[in-house]
N, C-alpha and C positions, 0 to 999 in steps of 0.2 A: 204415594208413600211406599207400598210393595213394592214397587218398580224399583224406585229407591235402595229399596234393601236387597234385591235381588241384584241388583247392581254392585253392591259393596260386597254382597258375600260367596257369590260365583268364584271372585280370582282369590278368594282366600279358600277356598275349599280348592280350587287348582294346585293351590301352592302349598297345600297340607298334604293331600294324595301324591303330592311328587315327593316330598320332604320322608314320606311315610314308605314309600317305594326306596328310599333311599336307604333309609333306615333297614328297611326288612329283607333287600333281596341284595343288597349290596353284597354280605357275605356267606350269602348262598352260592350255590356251583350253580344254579341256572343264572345268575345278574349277568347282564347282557349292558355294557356301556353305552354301547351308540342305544338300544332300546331308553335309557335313561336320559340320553340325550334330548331322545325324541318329545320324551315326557316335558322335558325342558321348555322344548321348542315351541308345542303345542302348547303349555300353559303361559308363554307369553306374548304368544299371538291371539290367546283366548281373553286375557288380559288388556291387550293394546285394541283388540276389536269391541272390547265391550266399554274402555274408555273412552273410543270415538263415539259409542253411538251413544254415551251419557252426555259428552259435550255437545254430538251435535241436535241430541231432545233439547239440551237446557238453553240454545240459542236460537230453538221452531220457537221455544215455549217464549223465550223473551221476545224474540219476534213478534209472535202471535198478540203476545200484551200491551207492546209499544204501537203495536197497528189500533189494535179495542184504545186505548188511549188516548191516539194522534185524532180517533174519530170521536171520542168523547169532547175533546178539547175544541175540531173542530165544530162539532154541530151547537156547543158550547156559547161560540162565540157570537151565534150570530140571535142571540135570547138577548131580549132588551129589560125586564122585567125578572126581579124573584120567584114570580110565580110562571114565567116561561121558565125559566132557568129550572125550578124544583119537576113542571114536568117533562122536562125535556130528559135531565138525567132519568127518573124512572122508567121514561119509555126506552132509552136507551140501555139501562141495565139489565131490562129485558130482553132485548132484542137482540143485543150484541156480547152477554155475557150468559145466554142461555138458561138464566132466571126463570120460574113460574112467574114469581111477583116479586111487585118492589113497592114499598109507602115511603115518600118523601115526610118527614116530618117537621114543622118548625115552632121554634120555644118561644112562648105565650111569658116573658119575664114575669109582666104584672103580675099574670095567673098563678107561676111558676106550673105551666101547662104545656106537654106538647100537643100540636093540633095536628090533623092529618092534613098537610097540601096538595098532595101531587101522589098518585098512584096507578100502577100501570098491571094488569093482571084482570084477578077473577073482578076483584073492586074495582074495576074501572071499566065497565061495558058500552061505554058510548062517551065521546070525546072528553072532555075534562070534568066528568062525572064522577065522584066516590061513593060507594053505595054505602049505609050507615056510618058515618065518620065518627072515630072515637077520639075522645083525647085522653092522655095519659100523665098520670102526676108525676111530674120529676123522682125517682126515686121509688117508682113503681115500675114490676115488670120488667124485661131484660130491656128495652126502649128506655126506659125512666131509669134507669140504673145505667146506661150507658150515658143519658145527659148528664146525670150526676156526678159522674166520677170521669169523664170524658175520653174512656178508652174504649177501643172497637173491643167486639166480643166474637167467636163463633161457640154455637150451640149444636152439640154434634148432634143431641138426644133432647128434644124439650119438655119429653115426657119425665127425664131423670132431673128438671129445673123447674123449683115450684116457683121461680118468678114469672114465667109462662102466662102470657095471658092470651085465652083465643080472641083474634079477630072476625073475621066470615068464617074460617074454619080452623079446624088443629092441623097443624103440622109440626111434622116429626123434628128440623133442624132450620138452624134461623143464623143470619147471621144482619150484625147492625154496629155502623161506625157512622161518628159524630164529624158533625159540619164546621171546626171551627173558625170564628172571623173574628180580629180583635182580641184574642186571646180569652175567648169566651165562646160555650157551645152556643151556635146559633140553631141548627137543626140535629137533625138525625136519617141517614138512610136506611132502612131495614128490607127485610128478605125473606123469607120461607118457603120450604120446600117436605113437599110429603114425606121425601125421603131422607132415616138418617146417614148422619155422614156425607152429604151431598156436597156442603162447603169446603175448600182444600184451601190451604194457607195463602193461595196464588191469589184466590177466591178476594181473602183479605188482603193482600197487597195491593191487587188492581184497585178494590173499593176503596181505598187510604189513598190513591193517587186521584180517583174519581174525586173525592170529598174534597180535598185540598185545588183542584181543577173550579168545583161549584164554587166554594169557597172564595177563591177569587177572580172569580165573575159576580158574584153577589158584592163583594165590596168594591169592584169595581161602577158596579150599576148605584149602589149604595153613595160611591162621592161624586159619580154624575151627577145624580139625586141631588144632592145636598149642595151641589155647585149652583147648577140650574133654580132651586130655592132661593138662593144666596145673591142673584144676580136679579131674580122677579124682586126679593126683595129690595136691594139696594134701585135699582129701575124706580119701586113703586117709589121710595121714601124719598130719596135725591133728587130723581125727577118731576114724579107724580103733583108731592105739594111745588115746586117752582112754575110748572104750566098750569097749577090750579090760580098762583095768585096772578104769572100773566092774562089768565082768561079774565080774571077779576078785575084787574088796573084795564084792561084794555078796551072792556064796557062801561065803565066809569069815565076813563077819558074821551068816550063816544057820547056822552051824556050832554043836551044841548044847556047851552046857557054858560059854559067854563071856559074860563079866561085862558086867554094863550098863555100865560106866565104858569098856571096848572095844567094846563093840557103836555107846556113842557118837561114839566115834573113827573106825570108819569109816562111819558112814554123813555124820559131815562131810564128809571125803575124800570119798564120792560125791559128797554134794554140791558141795563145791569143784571137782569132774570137770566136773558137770553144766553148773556157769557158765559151765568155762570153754569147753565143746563150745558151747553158748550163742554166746557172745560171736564163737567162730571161724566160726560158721553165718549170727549176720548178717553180720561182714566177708565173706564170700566171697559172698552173695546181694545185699550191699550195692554189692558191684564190679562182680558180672554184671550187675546195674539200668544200661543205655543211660540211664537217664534221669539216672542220676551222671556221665556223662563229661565234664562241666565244669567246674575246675579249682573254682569257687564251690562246687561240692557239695562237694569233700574240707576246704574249706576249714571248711564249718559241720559238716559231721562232725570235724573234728580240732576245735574248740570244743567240743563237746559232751563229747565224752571228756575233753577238758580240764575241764571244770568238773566233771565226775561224780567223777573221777580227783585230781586236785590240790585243789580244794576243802575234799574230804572229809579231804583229808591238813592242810590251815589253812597246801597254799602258797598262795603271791603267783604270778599270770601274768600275758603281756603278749603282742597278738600286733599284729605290724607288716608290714604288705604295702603291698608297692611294685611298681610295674611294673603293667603290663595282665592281673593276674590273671586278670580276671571274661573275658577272651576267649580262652582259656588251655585247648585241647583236650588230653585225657588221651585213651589209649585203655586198654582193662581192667587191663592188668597193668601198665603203669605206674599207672593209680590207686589201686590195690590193695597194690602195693609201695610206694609213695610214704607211704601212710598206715599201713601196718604197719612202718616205719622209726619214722615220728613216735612212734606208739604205744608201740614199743620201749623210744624214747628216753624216753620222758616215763616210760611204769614202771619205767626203771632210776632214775629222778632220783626216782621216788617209794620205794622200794624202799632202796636203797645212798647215796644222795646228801648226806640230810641237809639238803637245802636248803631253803631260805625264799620262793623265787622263780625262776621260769622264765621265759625269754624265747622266743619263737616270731617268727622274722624271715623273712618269705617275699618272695621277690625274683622279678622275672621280666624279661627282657631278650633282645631279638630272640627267640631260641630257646634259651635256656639260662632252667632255669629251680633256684634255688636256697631249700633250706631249711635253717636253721640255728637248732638248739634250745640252749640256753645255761643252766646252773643255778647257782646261787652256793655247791654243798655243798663236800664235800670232797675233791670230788677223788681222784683217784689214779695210780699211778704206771705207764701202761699198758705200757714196756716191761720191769717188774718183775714185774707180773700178770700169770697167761695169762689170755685173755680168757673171758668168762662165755657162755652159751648166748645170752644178749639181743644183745651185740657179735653172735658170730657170723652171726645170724640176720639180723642189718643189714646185714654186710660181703657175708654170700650173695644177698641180696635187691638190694644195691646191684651185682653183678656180673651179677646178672641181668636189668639193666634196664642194662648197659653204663654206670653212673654213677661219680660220683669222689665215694667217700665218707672223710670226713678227721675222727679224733677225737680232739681233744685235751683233756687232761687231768693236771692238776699236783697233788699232793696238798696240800688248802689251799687252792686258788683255784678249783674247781669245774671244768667240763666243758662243755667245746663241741662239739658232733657238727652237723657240715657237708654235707649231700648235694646234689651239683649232678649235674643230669642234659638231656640235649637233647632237647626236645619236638619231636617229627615228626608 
C-alpha cells in the first residue's frame, strides 16, 4: 500500500514543483526558458518511468497469483475425498502463500458447530495430526462470525478485536474466508500470523479464489458421492431382489419328486427373471455411458423401445419434438429417470390400456423441458383406483428429479401422463 502511494504521489509533486517554478521565476530576470524546459522534460520522463514500473509490478504480481492458483487448482484436482481436499489446501496455503498456519474448518449443520479438519503449521506436527482440536459456535469469534454472515474478513490487529479467540497461541493478525457450496457456508479457511498487518488485500483475493477452487472440488467429489450411492442402490433394489427369487425358483425346481408340467413353470419365471435383470443392466450401464448425455441419445433410445414394445403389441405411435432438443444437456439421473418414466408409461399403455395408438410429444423451452405420453385405451378412474406399482415408480422417480408429474385419466377416453422437469 506505501508503494502504492509513492507511486501516485511522486509525478504529482513533479508536476507542482514545475508548475511552482513557473509561477515564481517566470518573471524574474534570472527565468531561463530552455532551463523550464528541462524541468518539463525531466518530470515526464519521471512520470512515464514510474508508470512503467507500476504496470509492470501489477503484471509480476498478477503473474505471481495466477502461478500460486494454477498450482492450487492443480494439486486440487487430484484429492478424491473432503478430507484430502481440506488438507491439501492448508498444506498448500502454507507452503505457497508463505503462511505460518492455516485451519481448514467444516460446519457441523446439526451442531451448528465449526470443527477443525485440516491444519497445516504449529497444530499439525506429524501427518494429519491436529493438536487439541477446537470447535467454534457459529457466530462466535472472528471464524463463527465469518460462517455466519458468510463474508471473508482480514484482521489487521487481533488484539484491537474482542471476537478473538486464542487457539495454541495468540497472534497479532488473522485472516479467514468461507467455503461456499450450494449456496450455503460449508466450511471456513483461517490464518494467523504473529505479526500485525501481515495480510494485504492480495492476501484476500488469492484466498477467495482458493475457497471457490475447494469449493468445487468438494461438490464435485460430493455428486460422484451421491451418483455412486445412487447406482449401489438402484444395483442392490432392481437387481439384488430379482437373483434372490432366481436363486429361489431355481432350487425349488431342483427339488426331486416335481412334475415336468412344474418344473416348466418355473424355469419360465427364471426365465422371465432373467430378461428382466437384462433389460435393468443395460438401463443403468446405458445412463452411466457420458456418451448418452445428450438429450438426442434418450431420444433414439426411447424409439427403439418404442418399436420393440408397441409394435409387437400391433399399436399405432407417434413421436413430436419441438423446441432445441438436439442441444438439450441431461446429466445421469435426470437421463436415466426421464427415460424410466417413459418406459413406464408406454408398458402400462401396453399392458392395462387397451389402446390402438400412442402419442410421444417432447417439448423443450428455455429450460423447461416437457414430455407427454398420450394413449387412446380405456382409461380409468385414478381417484377410485389405488395406484399400481408402474404409477408409483413414476411419481418416485419424478420427485426425485424435483419434477411436476401430472396423470390424467378418464375411464373411456384413455390416459395422458405429463412430466415437465427444469434442465440445469
Amino acid at each position: 500500500m506505501k508503494n502504492k502511494n509513492i507511486i501516485l504521489v511522486l509525478p504529482c509533486m513533479c508536476l507542482a514543483l514545475y508548475a511552482k517554478a513557473q509561477l515564481t521565476d517566470k518573471d524574474t530576470p534570472h527565468f531561463d526558458e530552455k532551463t523550464g524546459n528541462w524541468w518539463l522534460y525531466g518530470c515526464i520522463l519521471l512520470v512515464a518511468a514510474i508508470v512503467i514500473y507500476w504496470i509492470i509490478h501489477s503484471l509480476q504480481q498478477r503473474l505471481k497469483e495466477e502461478k500460486i492458483i494454477s498450482a492450487f487448482a492443480t494439486s486440487l484436482y487430484g484429492q478424491k475425498t473432503v478430507e484430502d481436499i481440506f488438507w491439501d489446501t492448508a498444506k498448500n496455503c502454507v507452503e505457497k502463500m508463505g503462511f505460518i498456519d492455516c485451519v481448514v474448518y467444516q460446519l457441523d449443520t446439526a451442531r451448528d458447530m465449526l470443527l477443525q479438519k485440516a491444519a497445516f503449521g504449529p497444530k499439525n506436527p506429524w501427518r494429519r495430526e491436529i493438536i487439541n482440536r477446537i470447535e467454534i459456535p457459529v457466530g462466535k469469534g472472528i471464524v463463527g462470525s465469518v460462517a455466519q454472515t458468510g463474508k471473508a474478513e482480514i484482521i489487521y490487529n487481533t488484539a484491537a478485536d474482542p471476537r478473538y479467540i486464542v487457539d495454541d497461541e495468540r497472534r497479532l493478525s488473522e485472516i479467514t474466508v468461507p467455503v461456499w457450496i450450494d449456496g450455503k457456508v460449508f466450511g471456513v479457511i483461517d490464518s494467523e500470523h504473529p505479526q500485525r498487518h501481515f495480510y494485504k488485500k492480495y492476501h484476500l483475493r488469492l484466498l477467495k479464489k482458493i475457497a471457490a477452487i475447494c469449493a468445487e472440488r468438494i461438490s464435485k467429489y460430493m455428486a460422484e458421492d451421491k451418483l455412486r450411492s445412487k447406482i449401489a442402490r438402484d444395483l442392490h433394489d432392481e437387481i439384488g431382489s430379482t437373483l434372490t427369487s432366481i436363486n429361489i425358483l431355481s432350487k425349488v425346481a431342483m427339488q426331486d419328486g416335481l412334475g415336468e408340467a412344474k418344473i416348466k413353470v418355473y424355469l419360465q419365471k427364471i426365465k422371465d427373471n432373467s430378461r428382466n435383470i437384462m433389460e435393468r443392466m443395460s438401463d443403468i450401464v446405458w445412463a452411466i455411458n457420458p456418451v448418452n448425455d445428450s438429450f438426442d441419445k434418450v431420444i433414439v433410445r426411447m424409439k427403439e423401445f418404442a418399436a420393440e414394445i408397441l409394435e409387437s403389441a400391433g399399436i399405432n405411435y407417434y413421436f413430436n419434438e419441438e423446441g432445441s432438443l438436439d442441444k438439450t444437456q441431461l446429466n445421469l439421473e435426470q437421463r436415466k429417470d426421464i427415460y424410466l418414466v417413459f418406459k413406464e408409461a408406454v408398458n402400462n399403455a401396453v399392458k392395462y390400456s387397451k389402446a390402438t395408438e400412442v402419442n410421444v410429444i417432447l417439448q423443450k423451452e428455455n429450460d423447461r423441458l416437457k414430455m407427454t405420453i398420450i394413449d387412446n385405451g380405456d382409461g380409468f378412474n385414478a381417484e377410485a383406483e389405488h395406484p399400481g406399482n408402474g404409477i408409483k415408480n413414476m411419481q418416485s422417480r419424478a420427485a426425485g428429479m424435483h419434477a411436476n408429474l401430472r396423470i390424467d385419466s378418464i375411464k373411456g377416453t384413455g390416459t395422458t401422463i405429463a412430466l415437465e422437469v427444469i434442465i440445469t
